[in-house]
N, C-alpha and C positions, 0 to 999 in steps of 0.2 A: 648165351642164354640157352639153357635147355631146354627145349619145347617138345621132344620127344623120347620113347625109348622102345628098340628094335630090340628083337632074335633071331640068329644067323639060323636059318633050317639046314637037314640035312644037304635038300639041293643046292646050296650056295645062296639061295634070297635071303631077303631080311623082309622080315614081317615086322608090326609094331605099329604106333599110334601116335600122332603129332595133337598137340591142340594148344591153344592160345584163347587168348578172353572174348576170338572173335570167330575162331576157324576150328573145325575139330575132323579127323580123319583117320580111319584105318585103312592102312597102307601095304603093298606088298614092294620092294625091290625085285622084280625078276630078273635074272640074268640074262643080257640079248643072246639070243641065238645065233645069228652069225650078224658077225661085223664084217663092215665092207669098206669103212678106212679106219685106222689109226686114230683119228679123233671121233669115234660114233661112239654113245653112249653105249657103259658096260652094263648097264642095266635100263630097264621102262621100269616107270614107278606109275602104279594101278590102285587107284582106289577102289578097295574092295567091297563097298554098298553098290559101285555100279559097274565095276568089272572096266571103268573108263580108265584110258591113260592119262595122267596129270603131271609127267614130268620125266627125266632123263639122270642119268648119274652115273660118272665116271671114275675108276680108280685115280688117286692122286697120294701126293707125298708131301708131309710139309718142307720147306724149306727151310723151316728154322729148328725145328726137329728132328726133322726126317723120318719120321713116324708115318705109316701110313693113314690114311684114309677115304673116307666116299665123299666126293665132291657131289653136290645136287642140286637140279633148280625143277621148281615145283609150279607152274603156272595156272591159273585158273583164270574167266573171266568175268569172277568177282574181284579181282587183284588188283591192285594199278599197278602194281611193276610184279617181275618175277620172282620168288622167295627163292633164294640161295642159302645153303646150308652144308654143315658138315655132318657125318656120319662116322662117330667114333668108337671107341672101345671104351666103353663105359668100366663095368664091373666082369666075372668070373664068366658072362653068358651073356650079359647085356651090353646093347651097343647103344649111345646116345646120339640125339638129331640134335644139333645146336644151332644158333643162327643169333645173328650178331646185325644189327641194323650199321649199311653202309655210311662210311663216313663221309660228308657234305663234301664237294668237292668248294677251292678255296678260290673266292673272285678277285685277280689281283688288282679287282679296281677299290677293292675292303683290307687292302694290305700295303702296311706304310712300312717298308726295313722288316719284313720279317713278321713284324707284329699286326695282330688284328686289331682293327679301330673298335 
């Protein structure tokens, strides 16, 4: 589901705006400065009303594509859990934020041969 839509700036960030029927945010992607291992995010994600950091986001590749894209989780504590999301290539200039709500993991004491009761 698409809940946003970003533009790469000159510097490399992505600037753009998420909102939902609950949460709304203008955002910047900055690029980290230096990274100090291999899994530290490629970027802080800053909301720009208060210059706070809200989240983290990493280069990533699909697997089943191979398409690249921006892995991201966005935390607040208004949140019960953490919003993860992708950062695609939308259109000609535009990048899209999507996010897709987690699939229920499955109780195998609700599962007879396979099948859910």
């Amino acid at each position: 589901m698409k809940i946003g839509i970003f533009q790469k700036t000159e510097t490399g960030a992505f600037e753009g705006t998420i909102a939902t029927l609950t949460f709304a945010a203008d955002l910047v992607f900055e690029p980290a400065q230096e990274k100090t291992k291999d899994r530290s995010p490629d970027f802080r994600v800053i909301n720009t009303a208060t210059g706070f950091e809200i989240g983290a986001a990493w280069h990533d590749k699909s697997e089943r594509t191979g398409k690249p894209y921006v892995s991201v989780k966005l935390d607040d504590p208004s949140f019960t859990y953490p919003l993860w999301g992708a950062l695609t290539a939308g259109g000609a200039e535009d990048y899209s934020f999507n996010w897709s709500r987690p699939k229920p993991k499955t109780d195998p004491d609700t599962t007879a041969n396979g099948d859910t009761l």
